[in-house]
C-alpha positions in Angstrom: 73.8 -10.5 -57.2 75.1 -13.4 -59.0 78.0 -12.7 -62.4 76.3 -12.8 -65.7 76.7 -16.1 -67.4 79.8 -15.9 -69.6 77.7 -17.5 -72.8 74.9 -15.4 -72.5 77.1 -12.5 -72.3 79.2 -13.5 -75.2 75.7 -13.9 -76.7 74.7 -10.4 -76.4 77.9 -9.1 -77.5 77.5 -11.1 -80.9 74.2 -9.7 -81.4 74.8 -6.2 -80.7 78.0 -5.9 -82.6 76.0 -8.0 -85.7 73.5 -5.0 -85.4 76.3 -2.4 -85.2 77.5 -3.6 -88.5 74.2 -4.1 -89.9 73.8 -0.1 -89.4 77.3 0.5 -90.6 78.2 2.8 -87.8 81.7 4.3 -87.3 84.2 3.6 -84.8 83.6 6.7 -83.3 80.2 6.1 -82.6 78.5 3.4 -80.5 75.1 1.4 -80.7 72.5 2.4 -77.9 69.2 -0.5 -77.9 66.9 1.0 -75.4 64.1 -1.3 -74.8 60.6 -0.3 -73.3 59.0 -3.2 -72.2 55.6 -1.5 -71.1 55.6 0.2 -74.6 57.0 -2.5 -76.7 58.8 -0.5 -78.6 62.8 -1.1 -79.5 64.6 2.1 -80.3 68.0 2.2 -82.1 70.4 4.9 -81.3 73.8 5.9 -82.4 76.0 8.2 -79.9 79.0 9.9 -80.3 81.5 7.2 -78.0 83.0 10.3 -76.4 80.6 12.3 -75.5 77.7 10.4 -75.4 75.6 13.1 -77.9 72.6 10.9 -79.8 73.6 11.2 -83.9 71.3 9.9 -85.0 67.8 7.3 -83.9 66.8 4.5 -86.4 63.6 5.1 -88.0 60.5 2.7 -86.4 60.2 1.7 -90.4 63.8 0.6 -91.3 64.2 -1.1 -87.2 62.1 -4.3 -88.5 65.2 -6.3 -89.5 67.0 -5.2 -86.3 64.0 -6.2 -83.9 64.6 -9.7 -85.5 67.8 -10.3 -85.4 67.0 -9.0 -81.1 64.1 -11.5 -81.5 67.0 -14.3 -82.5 69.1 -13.5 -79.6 66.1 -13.3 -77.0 65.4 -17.5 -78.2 68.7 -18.5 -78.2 69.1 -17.3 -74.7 65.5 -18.4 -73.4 66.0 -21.9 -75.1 69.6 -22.5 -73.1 67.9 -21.2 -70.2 65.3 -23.5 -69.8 
């Protein structure tokens, strides 16, 4: 399997710590985006870094803003791509 490209990773990084800060979370905790593709549904969830216990799961009604800053990431990477 080939190593992740070192943009796109850099990439994802930027989006999911913008989204992190977005929800305000703690340094304690850590952002979760679990994706289900067949759904297409984006879930949000906060976990406890340590022990990996789910705090909390954004609400489908405040996750619109979050589902597009996702959406912006997803373009940038499919535009460099092709």
């Amino acid at each position: 399997e080939a190593d992740p490209d070192p943009q796109a990773e850099t990439r994802r990084k930027q989006a999911h710590d913008s989204i992190a800060r977005f929800l305000r979370i703690p340094g304690s905790t850590e952002l979760d985006i679990a994706v289900d593709t067949d759904e297409d549904q984006v879930r949000f969830l906060i976990r406890d870094r340590d022990t990996g216990e789910l705090i909390r799961e954004v609400p489908e009604d405040e996750s619109g803003p979050l589902v597009g800053k996702l959406r912006e990431y997803v373009g940038a990477l499919l535009d460099r791509s092709v």
